[in-house]
C-alpha positions as CSV (number, residue, x, y, z in Angstrom):
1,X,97.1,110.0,115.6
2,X,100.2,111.9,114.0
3,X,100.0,111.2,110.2
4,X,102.4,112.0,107.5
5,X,100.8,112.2,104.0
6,X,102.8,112.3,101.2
7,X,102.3,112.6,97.6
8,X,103.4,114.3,94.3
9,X,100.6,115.9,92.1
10,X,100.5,115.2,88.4
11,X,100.2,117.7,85.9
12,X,96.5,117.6,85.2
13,X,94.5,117.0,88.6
14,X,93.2,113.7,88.8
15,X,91.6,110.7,90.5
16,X,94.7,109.8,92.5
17,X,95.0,113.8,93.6
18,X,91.8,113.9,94.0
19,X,91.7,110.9,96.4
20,X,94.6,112.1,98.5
21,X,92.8,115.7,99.3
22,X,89.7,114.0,100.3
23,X,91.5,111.8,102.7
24,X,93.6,114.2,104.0
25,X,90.7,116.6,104.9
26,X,88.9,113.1,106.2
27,X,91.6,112.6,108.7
28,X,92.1,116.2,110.0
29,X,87.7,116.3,110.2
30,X,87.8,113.6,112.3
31,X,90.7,114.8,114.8
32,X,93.9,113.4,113.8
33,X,97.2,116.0,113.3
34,X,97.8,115.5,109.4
35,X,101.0,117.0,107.9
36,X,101.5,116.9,104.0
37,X,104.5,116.8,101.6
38,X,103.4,117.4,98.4
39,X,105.9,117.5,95.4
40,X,104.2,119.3,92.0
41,X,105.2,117.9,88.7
42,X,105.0,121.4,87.3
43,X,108.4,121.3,88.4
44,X,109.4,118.8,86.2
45,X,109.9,121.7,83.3
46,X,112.7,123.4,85.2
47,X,114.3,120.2,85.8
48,X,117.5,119.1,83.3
49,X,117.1,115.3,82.0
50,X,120.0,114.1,84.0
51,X,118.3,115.9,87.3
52,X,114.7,113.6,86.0
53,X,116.8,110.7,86.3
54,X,118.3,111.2,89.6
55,X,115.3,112.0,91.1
56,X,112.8,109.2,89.4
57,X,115.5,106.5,90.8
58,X,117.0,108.1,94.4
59,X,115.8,111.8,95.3
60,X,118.2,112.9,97.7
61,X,116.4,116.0,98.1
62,X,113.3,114.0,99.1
63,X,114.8,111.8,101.3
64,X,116.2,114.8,103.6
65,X,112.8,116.3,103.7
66,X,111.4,113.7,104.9
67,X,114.3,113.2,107.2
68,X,113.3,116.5,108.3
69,X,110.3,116.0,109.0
70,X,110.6,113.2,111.0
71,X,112.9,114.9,113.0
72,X,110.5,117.6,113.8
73,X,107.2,115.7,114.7
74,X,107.1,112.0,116.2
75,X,104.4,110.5,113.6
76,X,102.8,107.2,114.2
77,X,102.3,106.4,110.5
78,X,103.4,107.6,107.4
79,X,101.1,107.3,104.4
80,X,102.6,107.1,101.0
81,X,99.7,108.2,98.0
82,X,102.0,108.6,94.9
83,X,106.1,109.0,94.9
84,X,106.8,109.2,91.3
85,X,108.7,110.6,89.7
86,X,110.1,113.3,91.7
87,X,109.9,112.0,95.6
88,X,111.1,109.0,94.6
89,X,111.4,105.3,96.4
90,X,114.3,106.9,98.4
91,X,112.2,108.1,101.4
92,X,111.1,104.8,102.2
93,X,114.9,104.3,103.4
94,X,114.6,107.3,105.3
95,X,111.0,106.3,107.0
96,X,112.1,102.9,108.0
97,X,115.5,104.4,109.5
98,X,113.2,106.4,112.0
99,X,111.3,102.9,112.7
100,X,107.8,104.8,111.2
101,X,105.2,102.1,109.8
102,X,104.6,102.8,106.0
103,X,101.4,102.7,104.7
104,X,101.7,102.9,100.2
105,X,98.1,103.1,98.5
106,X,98.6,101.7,94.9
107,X,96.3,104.1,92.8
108,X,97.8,103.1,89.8
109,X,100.2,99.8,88.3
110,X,103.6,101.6,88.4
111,X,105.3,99.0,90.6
112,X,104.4,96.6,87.7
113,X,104.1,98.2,84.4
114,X,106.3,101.5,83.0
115,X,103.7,103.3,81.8
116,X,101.0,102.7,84.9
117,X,98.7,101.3,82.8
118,X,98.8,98.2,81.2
119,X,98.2,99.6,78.2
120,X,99.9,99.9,75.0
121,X,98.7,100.9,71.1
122,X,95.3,100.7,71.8
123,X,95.1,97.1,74.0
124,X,95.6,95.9,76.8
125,X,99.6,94.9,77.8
126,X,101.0,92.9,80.6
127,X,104.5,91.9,79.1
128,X,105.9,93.7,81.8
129,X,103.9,91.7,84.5
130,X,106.4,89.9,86.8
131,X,109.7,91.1,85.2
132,X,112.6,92.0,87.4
133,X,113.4,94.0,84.4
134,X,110.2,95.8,82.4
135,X,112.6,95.4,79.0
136,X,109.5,95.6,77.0
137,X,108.0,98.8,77.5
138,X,111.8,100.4,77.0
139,X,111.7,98.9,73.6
140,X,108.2,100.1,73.3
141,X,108.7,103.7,74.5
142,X,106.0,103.1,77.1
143,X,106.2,105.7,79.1
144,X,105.6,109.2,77.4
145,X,106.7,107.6,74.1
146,X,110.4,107.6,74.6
147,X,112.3,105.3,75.1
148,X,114.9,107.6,77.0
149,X,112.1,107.7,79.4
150,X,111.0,104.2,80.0
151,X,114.7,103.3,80.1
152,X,114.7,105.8,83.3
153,X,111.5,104.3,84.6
154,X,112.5,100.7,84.0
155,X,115.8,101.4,85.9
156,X,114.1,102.9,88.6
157,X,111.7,99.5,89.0
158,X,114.8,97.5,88.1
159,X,116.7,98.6,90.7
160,X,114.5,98.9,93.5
161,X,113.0,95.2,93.1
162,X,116.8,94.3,93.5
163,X,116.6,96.1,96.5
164,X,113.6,94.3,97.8
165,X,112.7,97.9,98.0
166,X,108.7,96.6,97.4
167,X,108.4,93.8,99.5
168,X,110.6,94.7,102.4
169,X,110.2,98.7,103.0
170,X,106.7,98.9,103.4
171,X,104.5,97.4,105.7
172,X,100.9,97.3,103.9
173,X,99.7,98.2,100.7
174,X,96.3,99.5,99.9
175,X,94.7,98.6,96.8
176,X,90.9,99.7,95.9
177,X,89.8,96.3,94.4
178,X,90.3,92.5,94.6
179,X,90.7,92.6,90.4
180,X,93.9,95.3,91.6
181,X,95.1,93.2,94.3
182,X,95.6,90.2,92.3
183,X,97.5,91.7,89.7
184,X,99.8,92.8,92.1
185,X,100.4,89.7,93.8
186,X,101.1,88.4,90.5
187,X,103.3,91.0,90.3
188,X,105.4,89.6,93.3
189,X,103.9,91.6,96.0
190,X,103.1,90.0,99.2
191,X,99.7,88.5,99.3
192,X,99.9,89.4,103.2
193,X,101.4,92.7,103.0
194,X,98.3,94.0,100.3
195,X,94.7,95.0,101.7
196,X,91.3,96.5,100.1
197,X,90.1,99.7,100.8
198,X,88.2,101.9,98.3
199,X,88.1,105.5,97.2
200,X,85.1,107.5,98.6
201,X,83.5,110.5,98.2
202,X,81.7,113.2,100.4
203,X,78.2,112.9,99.8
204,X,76.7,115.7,97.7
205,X,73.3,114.6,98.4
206,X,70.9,112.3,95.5
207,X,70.4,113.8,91.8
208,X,66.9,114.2,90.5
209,X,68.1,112.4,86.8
210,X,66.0,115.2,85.0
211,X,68.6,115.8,82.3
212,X,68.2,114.4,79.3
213,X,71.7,113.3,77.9
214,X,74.5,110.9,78.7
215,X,77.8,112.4,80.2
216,X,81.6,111.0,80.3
217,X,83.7,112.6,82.9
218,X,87.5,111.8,82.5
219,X,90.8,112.0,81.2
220,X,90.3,112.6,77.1
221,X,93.5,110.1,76.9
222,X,93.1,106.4,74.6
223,X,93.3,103.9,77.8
224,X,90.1,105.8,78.1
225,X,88.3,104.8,75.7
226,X,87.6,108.3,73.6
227,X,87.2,106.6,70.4
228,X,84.4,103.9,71.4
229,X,82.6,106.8,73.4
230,X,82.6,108.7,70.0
231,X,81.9,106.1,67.7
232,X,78.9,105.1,69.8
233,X,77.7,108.2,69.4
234,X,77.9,108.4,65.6
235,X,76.2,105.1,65.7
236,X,73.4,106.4,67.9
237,X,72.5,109.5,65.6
238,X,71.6,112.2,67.7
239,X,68.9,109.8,69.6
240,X,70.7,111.0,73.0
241,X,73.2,114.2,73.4
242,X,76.3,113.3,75.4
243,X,78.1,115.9,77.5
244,X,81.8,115.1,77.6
245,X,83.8,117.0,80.3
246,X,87.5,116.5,80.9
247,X,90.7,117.6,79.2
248,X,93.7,115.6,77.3
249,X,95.9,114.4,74.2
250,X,92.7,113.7,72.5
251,X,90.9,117.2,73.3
252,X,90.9,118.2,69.8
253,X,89.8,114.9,68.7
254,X,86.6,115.2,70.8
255,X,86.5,119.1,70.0
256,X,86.3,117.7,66.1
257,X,83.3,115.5,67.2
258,X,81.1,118.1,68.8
259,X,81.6,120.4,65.8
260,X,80.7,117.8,63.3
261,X,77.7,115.9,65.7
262,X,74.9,117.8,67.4
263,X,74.0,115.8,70.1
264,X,77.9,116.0,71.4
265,X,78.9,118.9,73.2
266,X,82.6,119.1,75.0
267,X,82.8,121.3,78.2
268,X,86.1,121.0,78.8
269,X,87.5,121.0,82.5
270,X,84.8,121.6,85.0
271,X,84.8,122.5,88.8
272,X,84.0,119.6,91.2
273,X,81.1,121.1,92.2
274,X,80.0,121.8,88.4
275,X,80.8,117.9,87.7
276,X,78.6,116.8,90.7
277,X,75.8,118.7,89.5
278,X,75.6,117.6,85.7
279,X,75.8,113.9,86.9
280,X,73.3,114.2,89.0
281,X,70.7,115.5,86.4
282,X,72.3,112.8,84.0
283,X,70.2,109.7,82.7
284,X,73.2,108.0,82.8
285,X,77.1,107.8,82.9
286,X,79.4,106.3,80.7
287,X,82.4,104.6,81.2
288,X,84.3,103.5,78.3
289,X,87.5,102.6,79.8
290,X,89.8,100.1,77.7
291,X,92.6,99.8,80.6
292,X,92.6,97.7,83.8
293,X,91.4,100.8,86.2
294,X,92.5,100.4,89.7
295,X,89.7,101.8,90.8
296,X,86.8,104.2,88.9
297,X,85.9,107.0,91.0
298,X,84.1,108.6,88.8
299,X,81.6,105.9,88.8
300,X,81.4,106.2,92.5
301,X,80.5,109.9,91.7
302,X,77.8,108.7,90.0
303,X,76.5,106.5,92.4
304,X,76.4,108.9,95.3
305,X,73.8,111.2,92.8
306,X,72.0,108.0,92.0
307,X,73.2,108.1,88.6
308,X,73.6,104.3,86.7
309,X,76.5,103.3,84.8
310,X,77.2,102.0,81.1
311,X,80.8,100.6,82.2
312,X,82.8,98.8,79.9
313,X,83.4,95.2,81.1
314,X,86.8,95.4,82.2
315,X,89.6,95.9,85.4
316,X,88.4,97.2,88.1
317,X,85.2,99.0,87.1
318,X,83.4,95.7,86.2
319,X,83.9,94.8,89.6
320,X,81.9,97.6,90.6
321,X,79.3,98.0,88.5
322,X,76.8,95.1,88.8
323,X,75.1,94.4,85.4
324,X,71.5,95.2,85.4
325,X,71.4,96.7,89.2
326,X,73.9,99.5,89.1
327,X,74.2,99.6,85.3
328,X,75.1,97.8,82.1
329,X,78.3,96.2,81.2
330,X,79.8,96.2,77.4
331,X,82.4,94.5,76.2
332,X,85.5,97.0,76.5
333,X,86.4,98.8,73.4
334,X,83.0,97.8,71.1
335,X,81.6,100.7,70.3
336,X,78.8,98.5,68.7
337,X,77.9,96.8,72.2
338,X,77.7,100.1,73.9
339,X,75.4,101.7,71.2
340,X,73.4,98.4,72.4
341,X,73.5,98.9,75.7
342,X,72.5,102.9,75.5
343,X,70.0,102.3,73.4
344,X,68.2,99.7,76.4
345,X,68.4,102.5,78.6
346,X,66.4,104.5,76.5
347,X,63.8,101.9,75.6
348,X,63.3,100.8,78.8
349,X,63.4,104.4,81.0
350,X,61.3,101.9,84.0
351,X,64.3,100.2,84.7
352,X,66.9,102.9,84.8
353,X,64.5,105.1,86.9
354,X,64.6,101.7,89.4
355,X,68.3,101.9,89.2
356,X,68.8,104.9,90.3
357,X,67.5,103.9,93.8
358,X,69.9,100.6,93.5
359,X,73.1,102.9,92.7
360,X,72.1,105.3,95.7
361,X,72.2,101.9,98.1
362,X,74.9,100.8,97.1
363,X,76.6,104.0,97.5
364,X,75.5,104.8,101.1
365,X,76.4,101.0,101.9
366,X,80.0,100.9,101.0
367,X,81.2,104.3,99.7
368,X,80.6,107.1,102.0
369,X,83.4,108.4,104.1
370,X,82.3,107.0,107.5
371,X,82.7,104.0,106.7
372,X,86.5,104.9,105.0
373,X,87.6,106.1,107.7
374,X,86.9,102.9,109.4
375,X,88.8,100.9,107.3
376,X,92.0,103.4,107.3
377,X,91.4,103.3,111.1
378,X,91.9,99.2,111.2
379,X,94.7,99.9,108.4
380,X,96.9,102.1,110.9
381,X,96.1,100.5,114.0
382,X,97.4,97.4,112.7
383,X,100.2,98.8,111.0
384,X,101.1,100.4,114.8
385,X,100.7,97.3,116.5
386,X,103.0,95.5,114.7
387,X,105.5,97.9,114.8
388,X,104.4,97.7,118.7
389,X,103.2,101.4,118.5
């Protein structure tokens, strides 16, 4: 197949970039042509506010690359990762003119929610959910704490739901779990337009759990859950060090931890590789999240190395870590509940040493990238056929 893969890059490399290399170089391993337009939001810096606005509600720049792309190459699907803010919802008008099946994946809740996250002051928020126009997180500042800046994002939803711009330009949606596709269809998507296909990883090869000490590997951001990792880990005195890589708006709060605790020790950002290895020496992973994630590929991560999961018991990672088979579950943002649940995995080292052949399984069952590319396979072709491709 010719494939178009598009997506814009955030500012610090995650997940959701992450996710789109790995498919990418999935799709061109296994044969098919795979041309990428990739927008950088390092850009954004050099951009005026009035330009931001233009571009986060109709990129007319965006829309004539893609124009010219599809004028160069006949593709039989166009795959849509992340358009915000600077590719914009403008070059699914310019797809659809060429008569291209769009495929969107939905790594985060944008279409719903300002900010992405459902997440606000330290909770979860869904005042947003189902609003033709998000008016609360403008009043809240949402989005990058400005209000300037959720008005341009609100406007941007605003619009293009008066457009039908969601329901009638693209022709399937992938989410990564049932909990994600729900909200959306709550949301107003269409039920029928939304499928399931998770993130996956290339297999490193198993971990040997040797290490002892807990890691966290993520974003240092709230929605993350930085302060119930840390206050855990006050709580736990020193019984377990914790290795915390990642970077973020809360770096020198966790940079404040290590100097005052021992047993916590910050590495900052790592190389995948470097990641890979720690977790698969770890006793365990942490997952502290206090947002709904769409997904939790760091968990998967963890899997693949045989590595169990303290998860908190919320969004999409509860639905992938199984409570006493894969890992533990805590009730989200109670630091006291996770100190409990780390301190059973270090009374009872049997039962994590049997997880870690239950988290291998249920890796090689459903997360490898065989099996993916399966389910993207049945995504396109069906997306062809009914575009009688």
């Amino acid at each position: 197949m010719n494939i178009l893969s598009i997506h814009n890059r955030y500012q610090i490399r995650g997940g959701e970039d992450e996710c789109h290399q790995a498919e990418v170089n999935l799709l061109g391993k296994m044969g098919h042509q795979v041309d990428v337009y990739i927008e950088d939001n390092w850009q954004i810096h050099n951009l005026t506010n009035l330009q931001k606005i233009q571009k986060t509600i109709w990129s007319k720049q965006a829309y004539q690359t893609v124009k010219n792309y599809l004028k160069k190459q006949k593709y039989d699907v166009v795959h849509i990762h992340n358009f915000f803010p600077l590719i914009s919802p403008s070059i699914y008008y310019a797809i659809q003119a060429e008569g291209i099946p769009i495929v969107q994946t939905l790594h985060n809740y944008r279409l719903l929610c300002p900010n992405a996250l459902f997440f606000r002051q330290g909770r979860v928020c869904e005042e947003c959910l189902g609003k033709k126009i998000p008016y609360p997180g403008i009043i809240n500042g949402c989005y990058r704490d400005s209000k300037i800046a959720s008005g341009c994002v609100a406007t941007m939803l605003s619009i293009h739901h008066a457009l039908q711009t969601w329901k009638q330009k693209v022709n399937t949606y992938i989410v990564l779990t049932e909990f994600a596709r729900q909200k959306f269809i709550t949301g107003g998507l269409p039920a029928e337009k939304i499928v399931v296909k998770p993130n996956f990883i290339e297999d490193s090869g198993l971990g040997a759990g040797s290490g002892n000490y807990a890691l966290f590997v993520g974003r240092l951001s709230p929605e993350k859950g930085i302060d119930t990792l840390l206050t855990a880990w006050k709580n736990l005195s020193d019984r377990i060090p914790l290795k915390i890589i990642g970077d973020g708006p809360l770096a020198s709060q966790v940079q404040q931890a290590a100097n005052q605790q021992k047993s916590i020790e910050w590495l900052g950002r790592k190389p995948i590789e470097t990641v890979h290895t720690l977790m698969g020496e770890a006793k365990f992973l942490v997952f502290p999240s206090q947002w709904y994630e769409t997904f939790g590929r760091v968990a998967i991560e963890a899997f693949s190395k045989g590595t169990p999961v303290i998860a908190a018991n919320i969004g999409a990672i509860a639905e992938l870590v199984t409570h006493g088979k894969t890992g533990l579950l805590f009730q989200a943002g109670d630091s006291l509940d996770l100190t409990k649940k780390v301190e059973y995995f270090l009374t009872n080292p049997t039962q994590v040493i049997q997880m870690r052949h239950t988290v291998r399984k249920e890796f090689e069952h459903k997360y490898t990238a065989t099996q993916n590319y399966h389910l993207l396979m049945d995504i396109y072709a069906q997306v062809c056929n009914l575009n009688n491709y």
